[in-house]
N, C-alpha and C positions, 0 to 999 in steps of 0.2 A: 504494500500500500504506500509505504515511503515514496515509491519510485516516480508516483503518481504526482509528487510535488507538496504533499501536506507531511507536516510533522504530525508525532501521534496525539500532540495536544490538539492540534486543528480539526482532526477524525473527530477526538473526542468531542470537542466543541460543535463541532457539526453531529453529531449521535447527540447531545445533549438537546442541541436545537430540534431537531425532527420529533424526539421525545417529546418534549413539551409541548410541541404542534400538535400532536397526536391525543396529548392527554387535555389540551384546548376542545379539541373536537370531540373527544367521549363526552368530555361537561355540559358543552353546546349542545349534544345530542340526548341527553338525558334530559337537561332544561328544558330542552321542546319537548321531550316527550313526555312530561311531565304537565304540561304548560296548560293554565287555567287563563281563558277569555279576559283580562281586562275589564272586557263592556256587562258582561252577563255571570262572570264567575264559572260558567261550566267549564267541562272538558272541551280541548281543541285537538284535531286531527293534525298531526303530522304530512308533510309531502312537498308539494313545490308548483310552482307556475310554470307552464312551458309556454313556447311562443316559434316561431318559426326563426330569423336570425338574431333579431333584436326586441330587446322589451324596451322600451319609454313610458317618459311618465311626462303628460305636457298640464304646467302649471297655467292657471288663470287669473286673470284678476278682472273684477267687474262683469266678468263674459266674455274676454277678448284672450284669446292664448300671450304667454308670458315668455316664460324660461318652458326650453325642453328639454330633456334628460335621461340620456341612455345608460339605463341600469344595469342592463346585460346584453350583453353579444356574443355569437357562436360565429364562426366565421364556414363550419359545416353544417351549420343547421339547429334548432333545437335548443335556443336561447333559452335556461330553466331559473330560479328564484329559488332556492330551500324557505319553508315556512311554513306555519298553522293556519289551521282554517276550522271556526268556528260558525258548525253547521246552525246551530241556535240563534244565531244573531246575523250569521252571515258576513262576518268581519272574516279579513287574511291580514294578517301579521308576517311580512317577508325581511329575510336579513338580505340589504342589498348587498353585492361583492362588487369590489373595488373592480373599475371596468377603466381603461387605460387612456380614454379620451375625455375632456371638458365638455361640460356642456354646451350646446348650441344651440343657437335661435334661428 
């Protein structure tokens, strides 16, 4: 592994990082699965939004479109959202991910 250009402190540093990552996303994953509605207190389903390449979100103000906002993008297809969805009220709760462009108008 040396040869490869890390020392074994940097391996470790990198195994340290992915760690954490990993045990980030069991937590997140429990949270939601766990996850009671905000609006109404019940249970919330677990899953996600899909969308063909891109999801947007276009902001308004007075009735007139504002800022628009690309949430997610797939560049093969299949733009998805992880999040809850609370059949009782009918509210979704989505964790947006960081998507590598600024908004545009």
């Amino acid at each position: 592994m040396q040869g490869l250009g890390q020392s074994p402190q940097g391996l470790r540093l990198n195994l340290l990082t992915i760690c954490d990552c990993l045990r980030e996303i069991n937590r997140r994953k429990k949270e939601m699965a766990d996850m009671k509605c905000p609006f109404c207190g019940k249970e919330m389903a677990e899953g996600f939004l899909k969308s063909g390449r891109y999801i947007q979100f276009q902001e308004t103000e007075n009735g007139k479109k504002t800022e628009e906002y690309l949430v997610a993008k797939s560049y093969m297809g299949g733009a998805r959202m992880e999040g809850c969805l609370c059949p009782s009220c009918r509210k979704i709760i989505v964790d947006i991910p960081l998507v590598e462009e600024t908004p545009r108008r």
